[in-house]
Structure formats: C-alpha cells, structure tokens
C-alpha positions as CSV (number, residue, x, y, z in Angstrom):
1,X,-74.4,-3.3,-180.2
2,X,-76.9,-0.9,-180.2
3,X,-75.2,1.0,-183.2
4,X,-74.6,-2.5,-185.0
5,X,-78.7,-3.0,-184.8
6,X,-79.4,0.4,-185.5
7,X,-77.4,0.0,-188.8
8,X,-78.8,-3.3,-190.0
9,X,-82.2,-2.0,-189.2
10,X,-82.2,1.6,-191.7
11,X,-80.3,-0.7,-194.2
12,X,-83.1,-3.0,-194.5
13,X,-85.4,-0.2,-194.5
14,X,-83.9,1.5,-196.9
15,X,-82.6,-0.8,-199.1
16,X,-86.4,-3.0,-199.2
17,X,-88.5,0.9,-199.2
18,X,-86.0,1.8,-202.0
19,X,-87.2,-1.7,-203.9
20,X,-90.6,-0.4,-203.6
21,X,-90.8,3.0,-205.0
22,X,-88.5,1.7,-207.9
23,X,-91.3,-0.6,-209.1
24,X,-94.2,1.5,-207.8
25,X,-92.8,4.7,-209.9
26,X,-92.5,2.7,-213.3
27,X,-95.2,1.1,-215.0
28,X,-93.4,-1.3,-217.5
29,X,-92.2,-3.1,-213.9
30,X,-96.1,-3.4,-213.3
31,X,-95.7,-7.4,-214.0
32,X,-96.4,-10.1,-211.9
33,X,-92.6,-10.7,-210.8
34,X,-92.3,-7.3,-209.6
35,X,-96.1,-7.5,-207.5
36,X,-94.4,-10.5,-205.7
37,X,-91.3,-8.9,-205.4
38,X,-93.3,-5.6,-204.0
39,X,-94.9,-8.0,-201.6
40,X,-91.2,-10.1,-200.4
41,X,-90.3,-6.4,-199.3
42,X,-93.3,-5.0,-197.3
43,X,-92.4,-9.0,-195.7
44,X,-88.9,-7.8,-194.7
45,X,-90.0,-4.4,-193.8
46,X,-92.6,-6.3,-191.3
47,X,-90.8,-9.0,-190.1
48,X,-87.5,-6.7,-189.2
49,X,-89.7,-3.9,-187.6
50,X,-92.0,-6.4,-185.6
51,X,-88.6,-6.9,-183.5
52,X,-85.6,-5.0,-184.1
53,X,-87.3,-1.4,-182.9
54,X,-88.1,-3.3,-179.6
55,X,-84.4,-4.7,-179.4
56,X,-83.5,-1.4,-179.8
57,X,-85.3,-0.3,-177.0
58,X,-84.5,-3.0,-174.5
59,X,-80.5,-2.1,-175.4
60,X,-81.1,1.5,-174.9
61,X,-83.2,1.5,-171.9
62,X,-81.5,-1.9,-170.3
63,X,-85.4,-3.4,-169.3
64,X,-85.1,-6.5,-170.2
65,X,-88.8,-7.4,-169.8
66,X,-91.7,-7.4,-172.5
67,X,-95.7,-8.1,-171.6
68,X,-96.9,-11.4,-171.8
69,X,-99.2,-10.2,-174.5
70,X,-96.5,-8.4,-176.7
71,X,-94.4,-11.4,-176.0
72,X,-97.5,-13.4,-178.0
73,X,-98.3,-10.9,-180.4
74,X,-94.2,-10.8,-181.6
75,X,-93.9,-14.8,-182.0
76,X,-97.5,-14.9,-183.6
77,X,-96.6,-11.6,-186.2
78,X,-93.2,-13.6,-186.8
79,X,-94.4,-17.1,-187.4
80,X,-96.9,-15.7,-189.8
81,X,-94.5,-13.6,-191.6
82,X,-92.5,-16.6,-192.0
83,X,-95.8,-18.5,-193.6
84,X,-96.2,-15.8,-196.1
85,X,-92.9,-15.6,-197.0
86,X,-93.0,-19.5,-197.7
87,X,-96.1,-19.1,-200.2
88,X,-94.8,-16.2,-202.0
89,X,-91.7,-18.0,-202.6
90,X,-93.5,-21.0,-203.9
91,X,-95.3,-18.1,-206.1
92,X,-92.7,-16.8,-207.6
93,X,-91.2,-19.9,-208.3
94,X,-94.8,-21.0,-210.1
95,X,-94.0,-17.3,-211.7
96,X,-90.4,-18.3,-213.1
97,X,-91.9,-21.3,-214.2
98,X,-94.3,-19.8,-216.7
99,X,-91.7,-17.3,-217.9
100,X,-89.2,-19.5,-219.0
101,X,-91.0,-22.9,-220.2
102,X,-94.1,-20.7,-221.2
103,X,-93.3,-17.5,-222.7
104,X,-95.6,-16.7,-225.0
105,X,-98.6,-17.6,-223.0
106,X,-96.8,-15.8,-219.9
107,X,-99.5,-13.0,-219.4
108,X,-102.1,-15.6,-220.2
109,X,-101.0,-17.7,-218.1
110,X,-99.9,-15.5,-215.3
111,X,-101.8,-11.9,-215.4
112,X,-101.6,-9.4,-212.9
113,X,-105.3,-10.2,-211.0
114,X,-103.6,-14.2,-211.0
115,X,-100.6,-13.0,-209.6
116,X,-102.6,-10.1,-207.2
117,X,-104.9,-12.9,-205.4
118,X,-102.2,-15.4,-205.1
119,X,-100.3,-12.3,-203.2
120,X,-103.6,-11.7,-201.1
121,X,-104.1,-15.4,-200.6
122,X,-100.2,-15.7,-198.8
123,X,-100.9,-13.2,-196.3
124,X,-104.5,-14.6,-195.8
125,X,-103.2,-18.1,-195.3
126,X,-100.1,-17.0,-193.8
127,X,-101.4,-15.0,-191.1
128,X,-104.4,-17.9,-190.5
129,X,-102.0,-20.3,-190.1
130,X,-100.3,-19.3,-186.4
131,X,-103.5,-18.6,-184.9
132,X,-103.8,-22.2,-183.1
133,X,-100.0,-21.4,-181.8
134,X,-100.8,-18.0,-180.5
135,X,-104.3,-19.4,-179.0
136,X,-102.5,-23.1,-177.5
137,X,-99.4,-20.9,-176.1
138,X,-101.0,-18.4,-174.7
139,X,-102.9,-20.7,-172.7
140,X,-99.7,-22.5,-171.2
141,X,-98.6,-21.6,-168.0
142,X,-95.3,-20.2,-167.6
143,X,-93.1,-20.3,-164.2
144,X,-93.3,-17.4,-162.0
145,X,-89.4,-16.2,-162.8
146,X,-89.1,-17.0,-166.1
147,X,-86.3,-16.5,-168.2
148,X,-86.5,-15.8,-172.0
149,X,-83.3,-17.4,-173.3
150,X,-83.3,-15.0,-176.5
151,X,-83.3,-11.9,-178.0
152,X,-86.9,-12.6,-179.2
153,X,-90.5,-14.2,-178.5
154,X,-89.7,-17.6,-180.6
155,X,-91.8,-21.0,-180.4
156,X,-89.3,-22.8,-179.3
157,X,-87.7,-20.7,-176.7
158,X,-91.8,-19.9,-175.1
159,X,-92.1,-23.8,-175.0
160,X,-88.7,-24.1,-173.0
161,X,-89.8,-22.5,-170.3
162,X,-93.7,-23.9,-170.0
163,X,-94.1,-25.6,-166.5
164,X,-97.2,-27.7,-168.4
165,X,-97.1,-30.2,-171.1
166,X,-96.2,-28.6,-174.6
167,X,-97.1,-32.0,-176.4
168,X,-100.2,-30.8,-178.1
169,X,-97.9,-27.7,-179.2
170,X,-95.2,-29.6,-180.7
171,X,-97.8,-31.5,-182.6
172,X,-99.8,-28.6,-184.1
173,X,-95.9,-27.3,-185.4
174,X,-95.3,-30.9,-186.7
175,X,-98.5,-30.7,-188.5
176,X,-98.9,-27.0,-189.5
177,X,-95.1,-27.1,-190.5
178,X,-95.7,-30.3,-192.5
179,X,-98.5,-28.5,-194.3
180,X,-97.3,-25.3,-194.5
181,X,-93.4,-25.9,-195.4
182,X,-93.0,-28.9,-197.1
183,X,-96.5,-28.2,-199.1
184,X,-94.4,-24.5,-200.4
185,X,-90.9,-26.9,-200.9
186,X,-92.5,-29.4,-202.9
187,X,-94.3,-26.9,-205.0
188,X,-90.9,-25.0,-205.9
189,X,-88.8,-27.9,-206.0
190,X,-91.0,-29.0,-208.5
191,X,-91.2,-25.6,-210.5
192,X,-87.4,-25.6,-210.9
193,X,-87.1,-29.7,-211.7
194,X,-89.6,-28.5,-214.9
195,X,-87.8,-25.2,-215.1
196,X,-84.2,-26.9,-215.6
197,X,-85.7,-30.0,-217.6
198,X,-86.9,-26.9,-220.3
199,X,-83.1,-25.1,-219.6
200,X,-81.4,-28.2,-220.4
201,X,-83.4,-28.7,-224.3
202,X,-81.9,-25.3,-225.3
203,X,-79.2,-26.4,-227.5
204,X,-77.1,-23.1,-227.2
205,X,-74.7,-21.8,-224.2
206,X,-76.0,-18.6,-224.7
207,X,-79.6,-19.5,-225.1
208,X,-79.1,-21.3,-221.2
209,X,-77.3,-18.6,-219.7
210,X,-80.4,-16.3,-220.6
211,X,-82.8,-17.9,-219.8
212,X,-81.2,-18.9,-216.2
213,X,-80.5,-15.2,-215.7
214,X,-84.5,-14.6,-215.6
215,X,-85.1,-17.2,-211.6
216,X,-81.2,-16.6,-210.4
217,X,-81.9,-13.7,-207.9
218,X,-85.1,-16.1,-206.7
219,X,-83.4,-19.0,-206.6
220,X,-80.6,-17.6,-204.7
221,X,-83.4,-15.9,-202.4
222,X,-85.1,-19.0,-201.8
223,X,-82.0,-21.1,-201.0
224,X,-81.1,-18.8,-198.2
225,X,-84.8,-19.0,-197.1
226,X,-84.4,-22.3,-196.9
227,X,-81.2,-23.2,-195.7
228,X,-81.5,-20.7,-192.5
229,X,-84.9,-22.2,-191.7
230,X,-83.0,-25.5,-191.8
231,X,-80.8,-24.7,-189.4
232,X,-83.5,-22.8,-187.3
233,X,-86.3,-25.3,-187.2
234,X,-85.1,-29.4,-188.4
235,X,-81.8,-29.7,-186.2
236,X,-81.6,-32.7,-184.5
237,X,-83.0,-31.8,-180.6
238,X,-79.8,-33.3,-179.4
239,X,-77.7,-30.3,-181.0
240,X,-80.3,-27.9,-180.1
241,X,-78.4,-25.0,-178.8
242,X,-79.6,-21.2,-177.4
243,X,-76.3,-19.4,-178.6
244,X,-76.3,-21.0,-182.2
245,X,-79.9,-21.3,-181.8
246,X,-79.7,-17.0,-181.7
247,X,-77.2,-16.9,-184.5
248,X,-79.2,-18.3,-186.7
249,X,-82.0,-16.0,-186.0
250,X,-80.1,-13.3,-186.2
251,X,-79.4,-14.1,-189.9
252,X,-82.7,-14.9,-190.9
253,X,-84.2,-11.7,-189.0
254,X,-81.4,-9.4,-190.1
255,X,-78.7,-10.3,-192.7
256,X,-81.4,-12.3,-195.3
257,X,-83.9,-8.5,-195.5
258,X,-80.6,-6.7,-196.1
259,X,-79.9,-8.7,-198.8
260,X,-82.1,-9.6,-200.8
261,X,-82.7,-6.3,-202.2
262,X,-79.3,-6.6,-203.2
263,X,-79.7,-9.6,-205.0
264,X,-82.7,-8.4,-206.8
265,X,-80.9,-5.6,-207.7
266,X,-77.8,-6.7,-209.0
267,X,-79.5,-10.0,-210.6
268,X,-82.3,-7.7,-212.3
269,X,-81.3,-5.4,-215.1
270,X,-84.4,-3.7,-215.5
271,X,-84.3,-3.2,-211.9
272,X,-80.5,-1.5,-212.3
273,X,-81.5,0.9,-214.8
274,X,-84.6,2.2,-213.5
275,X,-82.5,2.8,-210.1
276,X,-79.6,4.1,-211.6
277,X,-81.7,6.9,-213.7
278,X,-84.2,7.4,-210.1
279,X,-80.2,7.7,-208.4
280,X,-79.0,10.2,-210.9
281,X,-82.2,12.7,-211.3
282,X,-82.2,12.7,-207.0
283,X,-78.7,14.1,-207.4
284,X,-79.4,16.4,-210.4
285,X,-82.2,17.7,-207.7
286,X,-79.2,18.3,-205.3
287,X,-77.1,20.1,-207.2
C-alpha cells in the first residue's frame, strides 16, 4: 500500500508540476485557458499534498492518530480546495464559451487581468466558504475514544462520531453546498447549453468536430468532477456506506489529479508540442 500511495502521489506531482512549467516556459500559452489551467494544477498539487504525505506517514510509522487541530485544518484545506475547484470549473467553462460562440471578440471579451481576478476570486471565495464548517465543527464535542472511520478528516465522517447535535452543521452544508455547487453547475451547464446551440448552426462535419475539439479536455474534466462528487456527497443516506464511502474518495483525491494532466495533454495540441520539444531538448541535455 504504501508503495501504491507513494506512486500515485509523484505521478500527480509530476504529471500537474510538469503542466506548469510547460505553460510557464512559453509565452504564446500565456492565454486565459492556460492561467485557469495553471491554477486547476497548483489545486491538485494542494489538494493531493494536504493528505497523501500524511497517509504516507501513518502507513509507514503505523500511528494511526492525527491532532484534533490537524484533523480540522485537513477537512477545512480540503473542503475549500474542493470550492475552488468548483468555481474555476464554472470559469473555464464561461472561458470555452467565449472562444467558441465569440471568437473574434475572445480577448475582448476574456483578457488575461478578466481571467487573473476571476482565478483570485475562486481561491478567495473558495477558501471563505468552509470557514463556518471549520469554526461549527470544531466546536462539537467528540467522544472520548473516537474512531475515524477513514483514511481522512471528511465532513461527513467528523459528524459521525459527534456525541452533540450536528443539525446546525448539516444545514450550513445544505445551504453552503446549495450556493456554492449548484450556483458553479448551473453556470456551466448553462455555458455548454449556449456552447452546443452555436456547435449545432455550423453546417459542416468538419467545422463541428473543430470547434468541439477546443472544451473536450474540460468537459471531460468537469464530468469527472462532477460525477465523483455525486457519488461522494448526494447519495441517498440510506446507501451511505464507509468502504464505498472511501472508494470514492480515493478517486477523487488520487485517480482525478493523475489524470487530468493527461487529458489536457492529449486533448491539447499546443500543449503536445510544446512538451514534446521541452521532452526532446532535456534528452539532447542527457546525451
């Protein structure tokens, strides 16, 4: 296992740091998809790194204990990670909007200090957002010989094993959820509705094949996204489960980081190339 972790965590590392210093290093991918993109990967990098290393270290030391206030600090640092990560997608769906029913007014429209604050506004808002979790929980009192079913501080895991009334917690979620969620589905449901209504006036093949290349890779990011939240967060209580429950966490924490540098990579041509030539002068250097 502790291999297994150890793995998935330099892949992610790798694969999202590598994402980075491609777009940092060349100026023509200094556009306002590639800033969001920049920003979905330092997300990854955080939201991997605020609990894998710690995994790591239970596996390898067996101490299966963490502090009450790390135990707050890793749900809080995750829940707001997760708020970010639903704005920027919403942002980058706003982003694909412009480009494809737009295009000639696409740096009007969307220029890089437009698409800088609304990638300073996710993190503000996202890591705003938790702070009446962390502050509510934190004030709940726990048993004496509490047991953490999971490999992780989660909400819904800290409120199982609350000897006090978690009502006014799983109201805040409802409503901070509500807001936070459905406000960042709606707005990119709503981007790709106008995004396929302009795909579907093209008259050629060709013509909608293009211009569906440009929001596959965040498309395909976003219904991962959303589908493992799905599973995580909206089941019906009565199928709640803690093994599936960890499953599904597992994917979200590990297996969506590793790839969506992948699909960013093999969806993006401009992406490809500029790797492919950063790939090939590192091994001219090693020769």
């Amino acid at each position: 296992m502790i291999g297994f972790f150890l793995c998935i965590y330099l892949l992610i590392m790798c694969g999202n740091l590598t994402i980075v210093v491609v777009i940092w290093s060349t100026s023509r991918l200094h556009t306002p998809m590639y800033i969001f993109l920049v920003n979905l990967s330092f997300i990854d990098i955080a939201s991997t790194s605020n609990i894998l290393p710690n995994l790591l270290v239970i596996l390898c030391t067996k101490e299966k204990t963490i502090s009450f206030v790390g135990c707050i600090t890793q749900m809080y640092v995750f829940v707001s990670l997760s708020c970010v990560e639903f704005i920027l997608l919403s942002a980058m769906a706003y982003d694909r909007y412009v480009a494809i029913c737009h295009p000639l007014h696409y740096f009007s429209l969307m220029p890089l200090r437009l698409s800088a604050v609304l990638s300073f506004g996710s993190w503000f808002v996202g890591f705003l957002d938790p702070v009446g979790h962390a502050v509510f929980i934190s004030n709940l009192c726990f048993c004496s010989d509490y047991y953490l079913d999971h490999f992780f501080c989660d909400i819904t895991p800290l409120l199982k094993i609350s000897c006090t009334d978690t009502s006014h917690v799983n109201m805040l979620n409802y409503v901070e959820g509500t807001l936070i969620g459905i406000t960042a589905f709606m707005l990119t449901l709503i981007s790709y509705i106008l995004i396929i209504s302009v795909i579907l006036k093209i008259k050629s093949i060709e013509g909608q094949r293009k211009a569906f290349s440009t929001c596959t890779a965040h498309l395909t990011c976003v219904c991962l996204f959303y589908g493992t939240i799905l599973c995580l967060y909206m089941r019906p209580t009565s199928s709640f489960s803690p093994k599936q429950d960890k499953y599904f966490s597992l994917l979200y924490l590990a297996l969506l980081p590793m790839f969506n540098p992948v699909i960013y990579s093999l969806k993006n041509e401009d992406v490809k190339q500029v790797l492919c030539k950063l790939l090939a002068h590192v091994f001219i250097k090693c020769l």
